[in-house]
C-alpha positions, 0 to 999 in steps of 0.5 A, a space after each residue: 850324317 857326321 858330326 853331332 849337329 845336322 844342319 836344316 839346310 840338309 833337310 829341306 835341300 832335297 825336298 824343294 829340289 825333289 824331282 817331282 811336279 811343283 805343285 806337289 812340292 808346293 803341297 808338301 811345303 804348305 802342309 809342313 808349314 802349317 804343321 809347324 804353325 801347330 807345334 810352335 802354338 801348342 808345344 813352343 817348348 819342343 826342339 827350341 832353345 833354352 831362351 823362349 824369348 830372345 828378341 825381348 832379350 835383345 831389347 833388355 840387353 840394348 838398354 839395360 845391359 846391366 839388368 840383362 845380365 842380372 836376370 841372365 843369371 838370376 832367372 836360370 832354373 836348373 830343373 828346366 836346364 835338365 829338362 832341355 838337356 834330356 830334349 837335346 839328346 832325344 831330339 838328335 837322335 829323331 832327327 838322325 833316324 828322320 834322315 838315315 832310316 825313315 821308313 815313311 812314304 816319300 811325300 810323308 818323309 818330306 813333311 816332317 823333314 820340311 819340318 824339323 829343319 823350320 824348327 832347328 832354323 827358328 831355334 838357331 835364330 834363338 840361340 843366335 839373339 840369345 848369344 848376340 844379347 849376353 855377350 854384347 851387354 857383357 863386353 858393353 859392361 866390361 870394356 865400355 863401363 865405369 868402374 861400379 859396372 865393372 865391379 857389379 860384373 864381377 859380384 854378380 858372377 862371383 854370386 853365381 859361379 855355377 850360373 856363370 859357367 852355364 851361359 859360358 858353356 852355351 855360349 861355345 857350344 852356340 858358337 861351335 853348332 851354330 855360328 861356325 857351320 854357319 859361317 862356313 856355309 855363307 863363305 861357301 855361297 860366296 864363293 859360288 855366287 850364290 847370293 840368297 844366303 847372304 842376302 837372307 842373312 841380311 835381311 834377318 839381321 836388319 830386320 831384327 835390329 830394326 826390330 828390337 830398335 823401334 820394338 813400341 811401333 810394331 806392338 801389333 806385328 809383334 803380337 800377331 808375330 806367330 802367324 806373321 812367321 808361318 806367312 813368311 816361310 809359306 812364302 819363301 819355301 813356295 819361292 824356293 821350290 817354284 824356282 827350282 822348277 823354272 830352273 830346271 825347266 830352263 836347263 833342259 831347254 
């Protein structure tokens, strides 16, 4: 692998078109999902963003992007930022290893690599709300507020230079790990007609718009979101690796 950032769509590529039975892809995708339904109950904390809740985020930015802000700032803990820093470089290199030189039987590598790319997919969707939210209630202040918005802008980040520079910092660093490579990946699917991707993406972003727009009518969907998601994957990867059987099959034929 190259580059300092691996992609999840490397990981479970080789998994879902593995050339075994379906129904042995099918028991490695269900076993995987359920194992990161454990990790996201128990350890919510391992291989995710710093923001645990960037949807909530999203709502406070569409309606009170100036309280946003403010608590985007004030909220910031540097014990945590240190503790998510050391988990950031240990993570990188798990996940290398995990791709370069695992030494585990074939459907075992196939679990943890199914996975790790379902944790770096929800931490890119992390940090993607997280950054949609900070900048758009900055921009929403700066260039579409009055004079006393503009000016608490600029108190709050002169109150907190440090802080400031932080959010800065992680808002490249989103735009150059995740929004570019991203954004490559969706211009390559375009040009081979390849829908899913971009047709994923919008349902995503729909979906979460629609979300965070009428978050009061969906209090019990939201409470019971973990498992909501665990269904979600269990269905799409299922999808992805029964699909590719009929492909192929199709193929040869």
């Amino acid at each position: 692998m190259s580059g300092r950032h691996i992609g999840p769509q490397a990981m479970w590529r080789d998994v879902v078109r593995a050339p075994v039975s379906v129904g042995r892809r099918l028991s490695i995708v269900v076993i995987a999902v359920l194992i990161n339904h454990v990790r996201r109950v128990l350890t919510p904390w391992l291989g995710q963003f710093l923001c645990l809740h960037p949807v909530e985020a999203m709502k406070l930015a569409r309606w009170s992007p100036h309280g946003h802000l403010e608590a985007s700032l004030v909220e910031i803990r540097w014990p945590a930022v240190a503790w998510w820093l050391c988990r950031q470089g240990v993570e990188y290199e798990l996940l290398r290893y995990l791709m370069t030189r695992s030494r585990l039987a074939a459907d075992a590598h196939g679990v943890l690599l199914v996975v790790a790319s379902l944790a770096l997919v929800e931490r890119c969707y992390a940090e993607t709300c997280w950054a949609v939210a900070l900048v758009s209630s900055t921009l929403r202040l700066l260039l579409f507020g009055d004079r006393p918005e503009r000016d608490l802008v600029r108190r709050l980040v002169g109150a907190h230079p440090a802080r400031a520079a932080l959010l800065a910092c992680l808002v490249l660093r989103w735009i150059r790990a995740v929004a570019l490579p991203y954004a490559t990946w969706l211009a390559a699917s375009f040009r081979s007609l390849d829908l899913m991707l971009p047709v994923a993406t919008w349902c995503v972003a729909a979906a979460t718009a629609h979300l965070v727009r009428y978050s009061s009518r969906y209090f019990l969907a939201i409470e019971m979101s973990d498992m909501l998601i665990t269904l979600g994957w269990m269905t799409v990867l299922s999808v992805l690796a029964a699909s590719h059987e009929l492909g192929r099959k199709r193929s040869h034929d």
